[in-house]
N, C-alpha and C positions, 0 to 999 in steps of 0.2 A: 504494500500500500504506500505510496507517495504521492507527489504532487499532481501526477500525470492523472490519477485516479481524482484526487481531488476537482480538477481542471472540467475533470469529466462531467463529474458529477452537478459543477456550477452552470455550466452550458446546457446540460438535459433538464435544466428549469425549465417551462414556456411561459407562455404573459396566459391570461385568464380566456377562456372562450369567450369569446364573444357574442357570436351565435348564439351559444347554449341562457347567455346572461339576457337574452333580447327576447329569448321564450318565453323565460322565467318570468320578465318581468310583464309582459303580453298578458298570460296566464291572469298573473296577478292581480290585472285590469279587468279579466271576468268572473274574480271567484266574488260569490255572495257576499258583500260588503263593500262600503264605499273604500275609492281609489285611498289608499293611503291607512289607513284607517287599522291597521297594523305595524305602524311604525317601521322601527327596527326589525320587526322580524322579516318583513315584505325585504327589505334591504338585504336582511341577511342571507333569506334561500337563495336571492338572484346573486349574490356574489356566489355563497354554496356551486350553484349552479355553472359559475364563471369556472372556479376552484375544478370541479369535478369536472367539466364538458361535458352535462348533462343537466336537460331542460327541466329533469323531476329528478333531482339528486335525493340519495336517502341516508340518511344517519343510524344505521342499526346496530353495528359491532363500532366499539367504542373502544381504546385501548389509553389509559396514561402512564407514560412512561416516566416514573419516579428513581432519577440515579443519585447517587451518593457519592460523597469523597472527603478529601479531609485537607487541609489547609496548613501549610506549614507558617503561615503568618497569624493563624490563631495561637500559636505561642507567645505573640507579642501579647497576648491580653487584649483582644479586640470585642471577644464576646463574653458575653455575662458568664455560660456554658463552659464547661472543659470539654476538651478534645476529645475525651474517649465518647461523649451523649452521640457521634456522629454512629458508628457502631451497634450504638444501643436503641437509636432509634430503627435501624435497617432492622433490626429485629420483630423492634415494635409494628413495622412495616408485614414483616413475612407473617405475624402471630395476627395480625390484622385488627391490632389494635390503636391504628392511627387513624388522625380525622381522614387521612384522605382514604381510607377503607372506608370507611361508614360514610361519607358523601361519594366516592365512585359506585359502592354499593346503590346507593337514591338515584344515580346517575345508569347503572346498568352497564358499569365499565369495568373492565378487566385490569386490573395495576399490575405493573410489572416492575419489578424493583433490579435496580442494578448495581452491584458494586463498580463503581470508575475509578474507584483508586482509596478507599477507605481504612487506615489506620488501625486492623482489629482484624482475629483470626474467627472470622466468621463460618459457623456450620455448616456444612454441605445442607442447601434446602431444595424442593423442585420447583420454588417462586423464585427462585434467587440465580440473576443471571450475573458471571464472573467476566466482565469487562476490564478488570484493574488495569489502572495504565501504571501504579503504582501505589506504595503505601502513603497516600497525599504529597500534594504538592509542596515545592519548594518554599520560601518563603520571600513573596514577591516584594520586601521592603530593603533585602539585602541581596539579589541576586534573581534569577532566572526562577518564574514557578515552573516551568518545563520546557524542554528540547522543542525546539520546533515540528520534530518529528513524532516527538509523543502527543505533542495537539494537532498534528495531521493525522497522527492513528488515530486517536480518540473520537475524531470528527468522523473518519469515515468508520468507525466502528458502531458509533449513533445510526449513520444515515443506512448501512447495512441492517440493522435492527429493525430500522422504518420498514425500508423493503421487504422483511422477513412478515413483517406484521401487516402490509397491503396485502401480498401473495396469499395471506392467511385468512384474508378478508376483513380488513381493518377500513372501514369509513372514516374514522376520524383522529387522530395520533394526536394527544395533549403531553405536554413538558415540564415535569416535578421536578422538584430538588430538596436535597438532604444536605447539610456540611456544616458545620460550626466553622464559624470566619467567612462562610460565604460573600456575605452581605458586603465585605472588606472588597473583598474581589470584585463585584455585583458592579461597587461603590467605583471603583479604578476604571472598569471597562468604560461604563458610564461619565465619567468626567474625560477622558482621552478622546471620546466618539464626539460628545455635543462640544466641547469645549469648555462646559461650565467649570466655575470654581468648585473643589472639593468638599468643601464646605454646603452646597447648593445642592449635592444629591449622596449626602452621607448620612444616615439614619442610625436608628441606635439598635440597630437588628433584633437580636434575642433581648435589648432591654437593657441596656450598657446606661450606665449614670452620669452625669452631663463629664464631670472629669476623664473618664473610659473613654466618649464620645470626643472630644479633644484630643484624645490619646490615637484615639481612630483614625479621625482626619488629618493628624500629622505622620503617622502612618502612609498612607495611602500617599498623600505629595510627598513626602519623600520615595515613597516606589517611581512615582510618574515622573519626579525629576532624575532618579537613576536613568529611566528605563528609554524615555520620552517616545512612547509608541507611535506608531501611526495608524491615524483613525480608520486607515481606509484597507490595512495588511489584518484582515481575519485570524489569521494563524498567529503572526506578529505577536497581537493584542491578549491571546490565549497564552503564546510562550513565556510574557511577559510580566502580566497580572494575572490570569486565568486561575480555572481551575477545572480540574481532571471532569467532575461532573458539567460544568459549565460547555465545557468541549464538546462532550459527551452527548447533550441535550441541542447543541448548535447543528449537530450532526443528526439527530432527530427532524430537528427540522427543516433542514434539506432535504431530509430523507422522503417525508411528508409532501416536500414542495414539486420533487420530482418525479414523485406518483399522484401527483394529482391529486391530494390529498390537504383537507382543512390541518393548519398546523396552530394549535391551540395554544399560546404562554399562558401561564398561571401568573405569579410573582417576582418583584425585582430580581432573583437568579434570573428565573426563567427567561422575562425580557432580556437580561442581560444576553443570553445565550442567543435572543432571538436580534440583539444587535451586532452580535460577533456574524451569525450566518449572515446575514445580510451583510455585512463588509466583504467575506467570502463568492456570495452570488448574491447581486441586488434585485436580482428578480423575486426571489424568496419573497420580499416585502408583501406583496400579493396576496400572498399563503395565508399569512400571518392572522390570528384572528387574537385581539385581547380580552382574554376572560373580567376582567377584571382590575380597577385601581387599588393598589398596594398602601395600606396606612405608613410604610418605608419610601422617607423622604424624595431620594430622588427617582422614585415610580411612574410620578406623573410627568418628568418632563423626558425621560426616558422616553415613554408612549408617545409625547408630542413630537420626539425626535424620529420615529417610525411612522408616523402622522398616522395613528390608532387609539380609537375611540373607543375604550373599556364600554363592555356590554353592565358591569355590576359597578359598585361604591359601597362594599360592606364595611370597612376599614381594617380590613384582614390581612396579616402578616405574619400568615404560618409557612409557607411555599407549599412543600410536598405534591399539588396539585391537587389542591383543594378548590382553590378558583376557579380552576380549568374545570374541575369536577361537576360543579353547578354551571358553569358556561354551555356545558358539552349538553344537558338538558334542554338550554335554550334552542341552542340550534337543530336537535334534532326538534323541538318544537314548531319551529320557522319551516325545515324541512314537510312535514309533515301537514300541517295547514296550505304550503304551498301544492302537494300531491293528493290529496286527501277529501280538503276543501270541494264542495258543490261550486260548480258556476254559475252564472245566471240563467244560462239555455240549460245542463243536466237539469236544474232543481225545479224551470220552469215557474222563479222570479224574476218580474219587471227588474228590468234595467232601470238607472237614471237616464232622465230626458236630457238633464242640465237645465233643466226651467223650474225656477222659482215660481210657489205659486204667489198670483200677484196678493196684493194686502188688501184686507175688508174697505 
């Protein structure tokens, strides 16, 4: 696996159907109710529609992909959390006692958990798939979080995944994260991409105290002035500040983008991951669907920087793909109201005239 794969993989993106998005929204015009009159979700099947190249796309096997890994810049004391809870939740994951079991369960989704590179000698389980790119990453505030090469394996390890789960009959692929110190990483990709001050999208992730949070953000500018990426080298950005999951999940959503498939973010990891693939292949942008605004500071200009309109505002800042979990309802909702729905000729209701009647 190298770059020549990578190259590949950017270019077998395509731009959205057109055609298929011209049906959808046709359809739209005749199902029983006034034009519009559905919102966002009328919005949503005909993108769906765009996504798939299909005039009645469907949403029925649902997959989120929840990967994990571990940070070697969480030794600086960046999260509330010790190193080892990264571990301890994969567990909590496989025993199905995490939110994102119990909301992909309401969801009717399948979670697949992955180690990308986690810190902990975990059990052989048959939920548990072995990605590691290694025992967590370097530590981005003194050096290198990883080899250029191991966030090109990592990426097309992701997007290989995807593949495996379209061929299996996967509708829709959403993107979870696990890692203590993430948010650090999350934090770096995001300031390097928009430009903005570190300060302007660094949050206190698992709940760091305003002094931590200080501690954080002087962290992080000193990684970005070691490293000083560029916004627009996908891989770069990952070798740089990344992280093994983050990679991992970028590679998701290529993978998603090049089968024609909705690529769902959950939270600021996850966006983050969904700003690396798009520096990678900017056609992904397309794909991209956001579950959700993150209560984690630089969440929302993140999204603005993808120019994506979070479907939820819960103020939720768990990741694991809990967002995406409730998202991935919506749209097969949108989905199904568009295939589903009576039209005005099946149901054999009046149309609108367009004429107002006149006033007494």
């Amino acid at each position: 696996m190298n770059q020549t794969d990578l190259d590949r993989l950017a270019s077998s993106i395509g731009p959205l159907d057109v055609a298929s998005m011209a049906a959808a929204r046709e359809r739209q015009g005749r199902l029983t109710k006034p034009p519009g009159s559905l919102g966002r979700l009328e919005e949503l099947s005909i993108w769906l529609a765009g996504v798939r190249g299909e005039p009645l796309p469907q949403v029925r096997n649902k997959v989120i992909v929840t990967a994990a890994a571990d940070h070697g810049v969480a030794l600086q004391g960046v999260s509330a959390y010790p190193r080892e809870v990264t571990g301890q939740m994969v567990l909590n994951f496989l025993n199905g006692g995490a939110a994102v079991n119990v909301l992909a369960a309401c969801a009717g989704a399948n979670v697949i958990v992955v180690d990308a590179g986690v810190d902990a000698d975990l059990p052989d389980h048959p939920a548990l798939l072995r990605r590691s790119a290694g025992r967590g990453t370097g530590d981005l505030s003194t050096g290198l979080a990883m080899s250029r090469a191991q966030a090109t394996s990592c990426v097309l390890a992701g997007a290989e995944l995807a593949r495996e789960q379209i061929a299996n009959g996967a509708d829709v692929l959403a993107a979870g994260d696990m890692g203590i110190g993430n948010t650090t990483s999350a934090a770096a990709i995001t300031a390097a991409v928009t430009g903005l001050p570190v300060s302007a999208v660094t949050g206190r992730g698992t709940g760091v105290t305003d002094e931590r949070l200080a501690h954080k953000i002087a962290v992080i500018e000193q990684a970005l002035a070691l490293h000083r990426p560029n916004p627009d080298d996908g891989i770069g950005l990952l070798s740089m500040v990344g992280g093994f999951e983050i990679a991992f999940l970028a590679g998701v959503l290529l993978g998603a983008a090049a089968g024609r498939r909705p690529a769902v973010l959950d939270g600021f990891i996850s966006s983050a991951a969904g700003l690396v693939a798009c520096a990678i292949a900017p056609a992904a942008q397309d794909f991209l669907l956001a579950s959700h605004c993150s209560a984690e500071l630089g969440h929302r200009v993140l999204l603005d920087h993808l120019g994506k309109r979070p479907l939820l505002d819960l103020s939720m800042r768990l990741g694991e793909g809990t967002g995406a979990a409730l998202a991935i309802s919506i749209l097969e909702a949108a989905a199904r109201c568009l295939s589903e729905m009576a039209t005005f000729d099946s149901a054999g209701v009046s149309d609108s005239d367009d004429v107002l009647p006149s006033e007494a």
